[in-house]
NUMAR-17093 format. One line per 5 residues: number of its first residue (from 1); their letters; for each residue x, y, z of N, C-alpha, C. Coordinates in nm, 4 decimals. Example, Ala and Ser with C-alpha at 12.3 -4.5 7.8 and 13.67 -1.06 7.14 Angstrom:
REM residues 2
1> AS> 1.3190 -0.5690 0.7800 1.2300 -0.4500 0.7800 1.3200 -0.3300 0.7800 | 1.2850 -0.2250 0.7080 1.3670 -0.1060 0.7140 1.2900 0.0030 0.7870
***
This chain:
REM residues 212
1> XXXXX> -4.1926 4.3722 14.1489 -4.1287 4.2813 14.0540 -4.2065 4.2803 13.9233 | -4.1216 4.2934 13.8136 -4.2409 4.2794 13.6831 -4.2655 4.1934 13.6554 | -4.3771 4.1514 13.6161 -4.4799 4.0259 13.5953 -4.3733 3.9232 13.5175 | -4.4100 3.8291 13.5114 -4.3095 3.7078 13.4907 -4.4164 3.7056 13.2782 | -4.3319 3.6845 13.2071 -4.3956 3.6942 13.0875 -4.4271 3.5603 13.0151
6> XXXXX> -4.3698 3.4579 13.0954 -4.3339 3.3336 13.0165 -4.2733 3.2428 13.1457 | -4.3537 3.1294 13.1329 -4.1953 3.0431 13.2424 -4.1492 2.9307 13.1230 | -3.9932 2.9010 13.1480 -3.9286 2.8530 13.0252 -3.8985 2.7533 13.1342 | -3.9374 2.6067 13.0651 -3.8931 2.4994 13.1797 -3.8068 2.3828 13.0462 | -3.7071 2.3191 13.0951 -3.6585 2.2527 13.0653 -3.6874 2.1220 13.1621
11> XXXXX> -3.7261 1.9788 13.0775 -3.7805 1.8894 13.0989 -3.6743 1.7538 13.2010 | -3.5682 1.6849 13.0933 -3.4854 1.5717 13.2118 -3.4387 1.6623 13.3389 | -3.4208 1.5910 13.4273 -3.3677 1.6740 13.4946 -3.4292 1.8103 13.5912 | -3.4941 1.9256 13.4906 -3.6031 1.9624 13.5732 -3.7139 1.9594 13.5970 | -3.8075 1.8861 13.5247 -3.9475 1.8621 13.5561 -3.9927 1.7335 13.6272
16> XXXXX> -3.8598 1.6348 13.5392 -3.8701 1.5178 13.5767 -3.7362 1.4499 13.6310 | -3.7331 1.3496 13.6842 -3.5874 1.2813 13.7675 -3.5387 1.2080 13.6869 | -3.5012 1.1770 13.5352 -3.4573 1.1085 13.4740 -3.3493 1.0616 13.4056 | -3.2590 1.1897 13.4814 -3.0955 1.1434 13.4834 -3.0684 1.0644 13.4926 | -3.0752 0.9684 13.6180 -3.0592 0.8658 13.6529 -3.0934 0.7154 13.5408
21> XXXXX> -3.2117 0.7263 13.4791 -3.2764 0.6322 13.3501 -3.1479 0.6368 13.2498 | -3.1041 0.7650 13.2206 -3.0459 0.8028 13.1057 -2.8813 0.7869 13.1578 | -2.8693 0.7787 13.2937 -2.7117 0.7472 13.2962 -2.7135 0.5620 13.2795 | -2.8144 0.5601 13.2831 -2.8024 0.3848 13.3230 -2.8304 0.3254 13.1757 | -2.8415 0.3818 13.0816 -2.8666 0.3698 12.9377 -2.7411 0.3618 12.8723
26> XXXXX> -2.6616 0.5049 12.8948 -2.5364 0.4963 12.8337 -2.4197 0.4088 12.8829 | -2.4108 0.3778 13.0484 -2.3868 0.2861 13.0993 -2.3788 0.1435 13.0497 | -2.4907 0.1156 12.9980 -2.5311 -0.0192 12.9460 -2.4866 -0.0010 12.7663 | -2.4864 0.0921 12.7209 -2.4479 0.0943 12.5932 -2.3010 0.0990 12.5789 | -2.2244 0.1574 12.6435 -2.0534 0.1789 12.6358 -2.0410 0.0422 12.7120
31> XXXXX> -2.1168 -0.0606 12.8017 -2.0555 -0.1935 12.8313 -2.0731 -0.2317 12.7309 | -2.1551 -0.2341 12.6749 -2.2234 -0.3202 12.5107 -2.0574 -0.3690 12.3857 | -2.1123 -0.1881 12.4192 -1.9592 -0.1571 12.2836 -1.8339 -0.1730 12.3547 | -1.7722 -0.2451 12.5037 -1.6757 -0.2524 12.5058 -1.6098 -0.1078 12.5425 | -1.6106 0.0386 12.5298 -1.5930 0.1318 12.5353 -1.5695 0.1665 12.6413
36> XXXXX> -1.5241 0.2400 12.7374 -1.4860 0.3536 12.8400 -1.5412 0.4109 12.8397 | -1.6775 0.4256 12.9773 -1.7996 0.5042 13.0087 -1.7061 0.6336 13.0242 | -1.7379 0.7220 12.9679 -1.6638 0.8741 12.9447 -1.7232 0.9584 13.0882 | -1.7108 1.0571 13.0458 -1.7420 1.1452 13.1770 -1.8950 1.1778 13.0865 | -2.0118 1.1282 13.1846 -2.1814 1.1467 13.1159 -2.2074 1.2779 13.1464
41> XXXXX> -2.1497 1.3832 13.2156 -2.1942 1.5416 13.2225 -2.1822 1.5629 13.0896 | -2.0967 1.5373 13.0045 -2.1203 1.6279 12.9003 -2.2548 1.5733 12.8059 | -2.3265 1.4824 12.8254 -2.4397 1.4954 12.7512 -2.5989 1.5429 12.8275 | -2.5579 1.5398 12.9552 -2.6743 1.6627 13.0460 -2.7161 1.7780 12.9754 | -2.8335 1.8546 12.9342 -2.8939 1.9200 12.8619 -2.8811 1.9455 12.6827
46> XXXXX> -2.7712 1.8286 12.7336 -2.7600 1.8988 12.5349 -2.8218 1.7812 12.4192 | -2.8350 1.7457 12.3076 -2.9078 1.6650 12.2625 -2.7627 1.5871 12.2575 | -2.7764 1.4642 12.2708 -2.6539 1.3682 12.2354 -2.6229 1.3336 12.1076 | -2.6863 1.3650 11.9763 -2.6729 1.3480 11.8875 -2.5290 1.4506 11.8234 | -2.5802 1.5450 11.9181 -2.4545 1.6627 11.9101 -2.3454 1.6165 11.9718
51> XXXXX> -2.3511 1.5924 12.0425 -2.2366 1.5202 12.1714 -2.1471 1.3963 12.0491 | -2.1898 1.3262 12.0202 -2.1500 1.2214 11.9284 -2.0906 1.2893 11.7930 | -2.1604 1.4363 11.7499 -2.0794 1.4803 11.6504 -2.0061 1.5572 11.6498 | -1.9683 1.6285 11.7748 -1.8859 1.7247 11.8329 -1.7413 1.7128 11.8993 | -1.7865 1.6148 12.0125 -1.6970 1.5977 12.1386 -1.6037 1.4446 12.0710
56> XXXXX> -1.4720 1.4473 12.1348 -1.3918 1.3116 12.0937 -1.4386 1.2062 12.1933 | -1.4254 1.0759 12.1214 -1.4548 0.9631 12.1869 -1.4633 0.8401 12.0904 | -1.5116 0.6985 12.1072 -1.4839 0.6023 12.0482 -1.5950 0.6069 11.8957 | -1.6829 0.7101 11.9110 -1.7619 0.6822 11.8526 -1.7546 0.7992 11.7533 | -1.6395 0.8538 11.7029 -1.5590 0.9085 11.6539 -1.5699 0.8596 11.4889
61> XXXXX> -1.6383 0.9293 11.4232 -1.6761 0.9141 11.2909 -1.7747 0.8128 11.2404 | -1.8586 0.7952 11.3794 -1.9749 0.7305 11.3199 -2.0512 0.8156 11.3039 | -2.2049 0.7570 11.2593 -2.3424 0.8747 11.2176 -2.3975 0.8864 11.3955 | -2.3847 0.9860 11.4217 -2.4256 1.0404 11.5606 -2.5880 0.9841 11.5761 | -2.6930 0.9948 11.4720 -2.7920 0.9810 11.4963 -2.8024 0.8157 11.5070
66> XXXXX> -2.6994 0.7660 11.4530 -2.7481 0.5753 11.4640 -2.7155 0.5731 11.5797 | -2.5705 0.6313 11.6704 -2.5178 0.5975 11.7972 -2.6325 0.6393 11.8814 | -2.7313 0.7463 11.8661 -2.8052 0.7736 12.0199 -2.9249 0.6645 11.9727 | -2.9752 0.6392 11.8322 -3.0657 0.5261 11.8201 -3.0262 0.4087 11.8794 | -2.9071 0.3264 11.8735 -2.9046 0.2431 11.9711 -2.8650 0.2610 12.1106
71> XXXXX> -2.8175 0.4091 12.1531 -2.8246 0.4148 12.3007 -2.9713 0.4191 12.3723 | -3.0690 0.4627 12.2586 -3.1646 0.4728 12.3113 -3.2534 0.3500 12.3714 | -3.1955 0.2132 12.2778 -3.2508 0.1075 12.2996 -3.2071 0.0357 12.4316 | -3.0726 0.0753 12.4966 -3.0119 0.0239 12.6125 -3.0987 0.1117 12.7424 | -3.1927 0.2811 12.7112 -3.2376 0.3259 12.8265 -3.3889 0.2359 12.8722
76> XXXXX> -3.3651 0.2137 12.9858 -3.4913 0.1148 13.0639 -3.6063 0.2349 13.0451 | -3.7309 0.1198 13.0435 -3.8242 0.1943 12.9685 -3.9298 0.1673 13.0886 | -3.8831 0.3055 13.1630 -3.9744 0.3086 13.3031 -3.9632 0.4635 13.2832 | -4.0835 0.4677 13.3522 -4.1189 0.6446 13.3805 -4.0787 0.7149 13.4390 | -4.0274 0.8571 13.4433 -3.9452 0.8932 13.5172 -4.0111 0.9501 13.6491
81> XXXXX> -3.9078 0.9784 13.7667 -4.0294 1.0320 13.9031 -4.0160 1.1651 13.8991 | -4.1121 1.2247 13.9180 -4.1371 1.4210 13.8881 -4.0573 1.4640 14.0209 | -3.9862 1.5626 14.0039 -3.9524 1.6643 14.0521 -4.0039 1.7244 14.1150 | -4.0147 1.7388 14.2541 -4.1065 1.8137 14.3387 -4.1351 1.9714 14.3200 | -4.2636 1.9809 14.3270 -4.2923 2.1278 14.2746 -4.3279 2.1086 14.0796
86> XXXXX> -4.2832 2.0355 14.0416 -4.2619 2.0445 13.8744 -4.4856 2.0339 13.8066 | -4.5076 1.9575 13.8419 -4.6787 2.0008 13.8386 -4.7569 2.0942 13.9164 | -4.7279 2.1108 14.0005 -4.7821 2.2354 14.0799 -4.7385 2.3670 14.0229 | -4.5828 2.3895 13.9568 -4.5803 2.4910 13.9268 -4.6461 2.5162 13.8316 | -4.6374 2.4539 13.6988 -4.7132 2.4470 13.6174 -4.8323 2.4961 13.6067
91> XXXXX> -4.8777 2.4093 13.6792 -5.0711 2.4496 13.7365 -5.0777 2.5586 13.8001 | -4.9326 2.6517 13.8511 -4.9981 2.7596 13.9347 -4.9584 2.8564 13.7864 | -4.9001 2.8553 13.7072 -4.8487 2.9173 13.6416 -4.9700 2.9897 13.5314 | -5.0003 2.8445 13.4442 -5.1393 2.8450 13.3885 -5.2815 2.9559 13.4804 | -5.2848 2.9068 13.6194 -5.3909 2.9180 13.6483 -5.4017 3.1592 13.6669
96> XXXXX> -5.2377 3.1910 13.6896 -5.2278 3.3009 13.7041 -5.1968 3.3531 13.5996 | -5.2304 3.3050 13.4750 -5.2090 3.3382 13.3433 -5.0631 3.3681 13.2938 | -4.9694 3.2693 13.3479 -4.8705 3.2697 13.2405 -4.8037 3.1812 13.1760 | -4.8062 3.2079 13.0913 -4.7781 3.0892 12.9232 -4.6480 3.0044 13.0002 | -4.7007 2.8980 12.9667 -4.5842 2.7569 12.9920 -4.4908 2.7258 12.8772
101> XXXXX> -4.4064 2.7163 12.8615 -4.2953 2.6110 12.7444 -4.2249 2.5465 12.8218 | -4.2086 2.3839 12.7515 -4.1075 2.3194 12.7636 -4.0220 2.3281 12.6299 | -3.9110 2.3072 12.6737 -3.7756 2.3717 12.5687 -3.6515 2.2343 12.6440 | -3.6586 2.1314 12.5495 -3.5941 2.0142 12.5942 -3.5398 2.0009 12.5002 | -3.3899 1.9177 12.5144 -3.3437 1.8437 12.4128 -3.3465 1.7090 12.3739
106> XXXXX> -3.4856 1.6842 12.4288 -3.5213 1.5376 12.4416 -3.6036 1.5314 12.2605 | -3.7434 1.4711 12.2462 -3.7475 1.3900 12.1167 -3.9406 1.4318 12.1700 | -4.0201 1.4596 12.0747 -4.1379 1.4877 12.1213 -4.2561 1.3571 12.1878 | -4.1778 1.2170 12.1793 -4.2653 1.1644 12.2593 -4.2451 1.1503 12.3792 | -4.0747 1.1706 12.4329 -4.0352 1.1490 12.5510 -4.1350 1.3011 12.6116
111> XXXXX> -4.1641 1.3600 12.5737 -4.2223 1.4897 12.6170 -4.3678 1.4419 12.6677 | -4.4016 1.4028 12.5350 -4.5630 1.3836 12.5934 -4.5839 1.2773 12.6836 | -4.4770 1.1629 12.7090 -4.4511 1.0778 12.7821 -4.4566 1.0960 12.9493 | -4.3524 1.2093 12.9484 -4.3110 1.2218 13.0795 -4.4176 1.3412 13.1651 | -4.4898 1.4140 13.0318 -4.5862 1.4810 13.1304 -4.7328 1.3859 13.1693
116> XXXXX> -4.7459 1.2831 13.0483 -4.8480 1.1999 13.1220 -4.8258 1.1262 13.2320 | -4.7192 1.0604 13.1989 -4.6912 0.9313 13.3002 -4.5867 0.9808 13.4229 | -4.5410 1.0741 13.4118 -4.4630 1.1684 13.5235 -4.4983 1.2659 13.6508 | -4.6108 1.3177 13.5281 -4.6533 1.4572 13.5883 -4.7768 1.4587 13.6050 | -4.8843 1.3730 13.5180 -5.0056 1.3317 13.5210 -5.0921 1.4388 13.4971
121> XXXXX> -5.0239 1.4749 13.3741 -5.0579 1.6030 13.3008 -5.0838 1.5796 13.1414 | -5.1384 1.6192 13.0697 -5.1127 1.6567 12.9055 -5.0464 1.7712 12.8432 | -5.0381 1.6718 12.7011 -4.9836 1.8447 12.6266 -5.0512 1.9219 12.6510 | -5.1733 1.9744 12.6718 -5.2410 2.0713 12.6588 -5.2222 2.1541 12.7835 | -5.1398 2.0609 12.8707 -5.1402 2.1490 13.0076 -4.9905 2.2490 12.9059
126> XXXXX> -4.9596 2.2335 12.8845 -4.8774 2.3745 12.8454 -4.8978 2.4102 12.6784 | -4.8009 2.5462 12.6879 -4.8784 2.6397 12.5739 -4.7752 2.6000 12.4293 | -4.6863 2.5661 12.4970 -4.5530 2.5492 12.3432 -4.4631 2.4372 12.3803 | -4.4292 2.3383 12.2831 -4.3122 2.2406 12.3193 -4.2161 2.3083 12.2249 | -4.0570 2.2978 12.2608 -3.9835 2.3128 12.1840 -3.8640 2.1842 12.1916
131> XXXXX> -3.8812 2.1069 12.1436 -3.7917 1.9774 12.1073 -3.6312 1.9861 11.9990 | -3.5448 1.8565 12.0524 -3.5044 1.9066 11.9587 -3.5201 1.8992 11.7959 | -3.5817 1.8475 11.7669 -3.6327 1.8632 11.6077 -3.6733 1.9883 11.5606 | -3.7079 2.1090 11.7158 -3.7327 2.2348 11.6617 -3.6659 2.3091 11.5795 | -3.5341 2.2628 11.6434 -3.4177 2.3982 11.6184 -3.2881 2.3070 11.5267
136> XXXXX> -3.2087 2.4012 11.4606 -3.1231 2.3310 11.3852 -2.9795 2.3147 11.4716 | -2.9706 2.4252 11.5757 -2.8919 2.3881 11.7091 -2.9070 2.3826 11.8376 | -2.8718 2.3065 11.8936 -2.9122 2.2666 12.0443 -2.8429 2.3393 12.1554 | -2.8806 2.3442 12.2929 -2.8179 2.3761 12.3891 -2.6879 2.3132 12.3768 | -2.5871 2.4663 12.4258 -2.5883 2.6177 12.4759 -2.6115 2.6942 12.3667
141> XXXXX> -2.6460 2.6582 12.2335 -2.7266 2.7757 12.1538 -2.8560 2.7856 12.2167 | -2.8878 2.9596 12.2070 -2.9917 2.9954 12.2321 -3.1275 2.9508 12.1633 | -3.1199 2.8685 12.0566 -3.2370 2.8883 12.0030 -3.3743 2.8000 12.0210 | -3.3306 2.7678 12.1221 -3.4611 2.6837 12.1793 -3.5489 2.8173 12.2706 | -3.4761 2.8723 12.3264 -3.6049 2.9741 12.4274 -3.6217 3.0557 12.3712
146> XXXXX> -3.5040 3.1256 12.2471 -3.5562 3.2187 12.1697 -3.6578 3.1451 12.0840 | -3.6825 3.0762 12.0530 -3.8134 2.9938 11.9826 -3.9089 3.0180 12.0635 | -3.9322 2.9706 12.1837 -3.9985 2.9441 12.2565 -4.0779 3.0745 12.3154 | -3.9976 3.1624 12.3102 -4.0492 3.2965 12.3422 -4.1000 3.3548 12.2010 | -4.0512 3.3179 12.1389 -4.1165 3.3958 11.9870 -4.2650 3.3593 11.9775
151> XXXXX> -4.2580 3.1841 11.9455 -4.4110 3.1340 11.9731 -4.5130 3.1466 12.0887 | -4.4530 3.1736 12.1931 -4.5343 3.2730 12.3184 -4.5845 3.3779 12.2820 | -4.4956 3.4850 12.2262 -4.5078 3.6296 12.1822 -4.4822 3.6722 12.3240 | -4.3478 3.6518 12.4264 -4.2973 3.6817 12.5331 -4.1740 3.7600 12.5552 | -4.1688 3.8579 12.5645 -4.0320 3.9206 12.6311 -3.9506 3.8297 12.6854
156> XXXXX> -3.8388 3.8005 12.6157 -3.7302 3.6943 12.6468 -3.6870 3.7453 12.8110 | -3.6364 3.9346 12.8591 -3.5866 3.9800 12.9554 -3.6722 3.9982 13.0631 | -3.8396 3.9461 13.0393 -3.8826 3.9201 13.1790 -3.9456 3.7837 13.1616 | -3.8811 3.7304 13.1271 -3.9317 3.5555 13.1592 -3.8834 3.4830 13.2506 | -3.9543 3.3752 13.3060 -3.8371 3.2895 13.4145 -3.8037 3.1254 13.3331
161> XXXXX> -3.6621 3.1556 13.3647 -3.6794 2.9629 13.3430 -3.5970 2.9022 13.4536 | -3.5745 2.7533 13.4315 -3.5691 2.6998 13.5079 -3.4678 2.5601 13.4601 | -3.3627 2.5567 13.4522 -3.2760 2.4595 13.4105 -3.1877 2.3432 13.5363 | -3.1484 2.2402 13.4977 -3.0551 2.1561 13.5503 -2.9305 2.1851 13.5406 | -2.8806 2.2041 13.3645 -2.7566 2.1936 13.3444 -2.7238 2.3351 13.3100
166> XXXXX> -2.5722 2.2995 13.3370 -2.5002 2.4588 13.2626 -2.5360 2.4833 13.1205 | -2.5245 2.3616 13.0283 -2.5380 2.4249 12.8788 -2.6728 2.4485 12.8997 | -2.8261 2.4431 12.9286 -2.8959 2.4348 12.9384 -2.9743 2.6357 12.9996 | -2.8274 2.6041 13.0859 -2.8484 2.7354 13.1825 -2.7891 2.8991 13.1023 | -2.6835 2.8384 13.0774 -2.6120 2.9300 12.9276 -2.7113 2.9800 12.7806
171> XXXXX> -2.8019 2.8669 12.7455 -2.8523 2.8731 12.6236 -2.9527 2.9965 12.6833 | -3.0681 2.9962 12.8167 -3.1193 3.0514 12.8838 -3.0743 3.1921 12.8873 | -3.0145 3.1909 12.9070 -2.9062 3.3683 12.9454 -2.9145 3.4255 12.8095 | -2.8328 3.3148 12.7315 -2.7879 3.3803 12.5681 -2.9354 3.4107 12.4719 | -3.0468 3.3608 12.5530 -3.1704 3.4350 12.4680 -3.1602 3.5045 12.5128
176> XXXXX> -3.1330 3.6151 12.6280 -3.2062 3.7222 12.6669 -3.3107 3.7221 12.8552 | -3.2829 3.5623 12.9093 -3.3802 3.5894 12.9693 -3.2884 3.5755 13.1036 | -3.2947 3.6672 13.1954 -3.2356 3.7621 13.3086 -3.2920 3.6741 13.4628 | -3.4040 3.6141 13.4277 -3.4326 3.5141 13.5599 -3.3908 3.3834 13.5401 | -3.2685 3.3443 13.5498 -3.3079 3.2132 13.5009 -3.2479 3.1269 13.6694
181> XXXXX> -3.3238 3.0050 13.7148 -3.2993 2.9686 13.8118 -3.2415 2.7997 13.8214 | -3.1369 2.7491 13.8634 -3.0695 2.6659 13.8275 -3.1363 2.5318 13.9406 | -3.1673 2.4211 13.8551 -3.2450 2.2982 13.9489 -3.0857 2.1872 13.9782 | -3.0469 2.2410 14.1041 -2.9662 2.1187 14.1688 -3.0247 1.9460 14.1292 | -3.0885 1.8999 14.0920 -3.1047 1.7743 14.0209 -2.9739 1.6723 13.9950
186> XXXXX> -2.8844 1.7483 13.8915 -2.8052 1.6786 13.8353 -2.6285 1.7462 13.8291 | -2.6212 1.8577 13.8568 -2.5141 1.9117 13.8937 -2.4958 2.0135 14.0178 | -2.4204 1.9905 14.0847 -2.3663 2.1282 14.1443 -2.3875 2.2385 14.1688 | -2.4543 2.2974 14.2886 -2.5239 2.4605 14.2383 -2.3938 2.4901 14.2242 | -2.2648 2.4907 14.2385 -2.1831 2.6024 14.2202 -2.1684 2.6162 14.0472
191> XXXXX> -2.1395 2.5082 13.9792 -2.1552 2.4582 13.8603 -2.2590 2.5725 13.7656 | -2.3885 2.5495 13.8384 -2.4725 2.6357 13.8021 -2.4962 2.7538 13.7834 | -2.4064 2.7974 13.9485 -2.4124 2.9734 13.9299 -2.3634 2.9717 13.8291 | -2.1695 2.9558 13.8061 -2.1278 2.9961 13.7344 -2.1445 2.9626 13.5953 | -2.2302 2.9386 13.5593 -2.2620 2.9134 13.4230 -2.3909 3.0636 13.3810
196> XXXXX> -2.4108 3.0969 13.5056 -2.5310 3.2000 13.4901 -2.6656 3.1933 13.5362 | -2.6879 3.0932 13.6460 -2.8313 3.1000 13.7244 -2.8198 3.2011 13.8542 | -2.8721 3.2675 13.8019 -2.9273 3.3700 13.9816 -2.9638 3.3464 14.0433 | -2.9839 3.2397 14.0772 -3.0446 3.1511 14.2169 -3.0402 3.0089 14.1447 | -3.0509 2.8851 14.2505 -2.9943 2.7637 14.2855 -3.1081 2.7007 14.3830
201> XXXXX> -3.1741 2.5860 14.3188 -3.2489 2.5359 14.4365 -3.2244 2.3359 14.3686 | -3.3041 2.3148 14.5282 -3.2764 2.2067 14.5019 -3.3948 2.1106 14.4598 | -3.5185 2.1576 14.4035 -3.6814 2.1495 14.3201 -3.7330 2.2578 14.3076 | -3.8776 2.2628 14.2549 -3.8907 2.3326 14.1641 -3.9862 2.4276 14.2630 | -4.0165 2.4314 14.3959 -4.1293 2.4490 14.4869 -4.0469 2.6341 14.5530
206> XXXXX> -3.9176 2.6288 14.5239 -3.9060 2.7617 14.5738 -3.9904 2.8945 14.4306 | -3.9839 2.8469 14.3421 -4.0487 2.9141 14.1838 -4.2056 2.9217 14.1871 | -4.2376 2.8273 14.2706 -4.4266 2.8606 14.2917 -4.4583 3.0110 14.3195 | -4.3900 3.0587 14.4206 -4.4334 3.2110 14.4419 -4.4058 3.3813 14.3186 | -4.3298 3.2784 14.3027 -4.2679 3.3846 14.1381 -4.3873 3.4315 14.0192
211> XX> -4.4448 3.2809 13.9758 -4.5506 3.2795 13.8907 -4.6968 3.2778 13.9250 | -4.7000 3.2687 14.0337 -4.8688 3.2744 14.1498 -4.9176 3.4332 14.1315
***
């Protein structure tokens, strides 16, 4: 097998369990506003700011960035629970010399947040964050792992990553990178294959032997 060049991890969902925080946020924000809790898959891996300026719904010509600022204030402000396997891989990854990124569409403190108080880790335990403030488009554009691999200096076609969602799993593919493995977390492995994961698990502990 050729050496793994990069592992590309995406954070809600696969590192950490925090779907659940974040369904119970928007939940509490569409009771707020009176609104019709919509179908919440479509804001799984993608930044919601996009979601609000893209997709139809009540919130339909407002400023996308005020709507996720006050959704953000309705998410309970508890830590999320790690993903089994999600620090260990990490640590085995590092320790066999290969470069870590997280590539989230989360916000850079929820990052440094969830690897302290989640994972009981630091930034420094990995080599690159890519947030969304990185990129000017979000998942299913590629340009979060193609970032992410650039600032590695990694062969996008032998890297592994590791996603929850389809857009998440799509953006993965559309850089270039040929391993990508889909975290049952928050959708459906079938969901997953067909969006483009070559394998389907249900944490992150079947991927330890990949990067060891």
């Amino acid at each position: 097998m050729t050496r793994v060049s990069a592992l590309l991890l995406d954070l809600d969902g696969t590192l950490v369990d925090s779907e659940p925080l974040h369904r119970r946020g928007y939940e509490s924000f569409f009771a707020h506003k009176g609104w019709d809790v919509p179908d919440l898959t479509i804001f799984t891996g993608r930044r919601a700011a996009d979601v609000f300026a893209t997709e139809p719904g009540p919130w339909a010509g407002l400023d996308p960035e005020a709507v996720l600022a006050e959704v953000l204030t309705h998410v309970p402000d508890e830590a999320a629970g790690a993903v089994p396997g999600a620090r260990e891989l990490i640590e085995a990854a590092r320790a066999a010399g290969v470069p870590v990124a997280i590539v989230t569409s989360a916000g850079p403190a929820w990052v440094e947040r969830s690897l302290v108080e989640s994972l009981s880790l630091t930034l420094e335990s990995v080599d690159v964050v890519v947030t969304a403030r990185d990129v000017a488009d979000g998942k299913p554009h590629p340009a979060g792992f193609a970032l992410a691999c650039e600032r590695l200096g990694a062969d996008p076609a032998s890297a592994l990553a590791a996603e929850d969602s389809p857009a998440g799993v799509r953006a993965a593919v559309a850089a270039g990178v040929r391993r990508v493995h889909g975290i049952a977390t928050t959708h459906d492995p079938r969901v997953l294959t067909e969006a483009g994961a070559a394998e389907v698990h249900d944490d992150l502990r079947p991927l330890l032997p990949l990067v060891s």
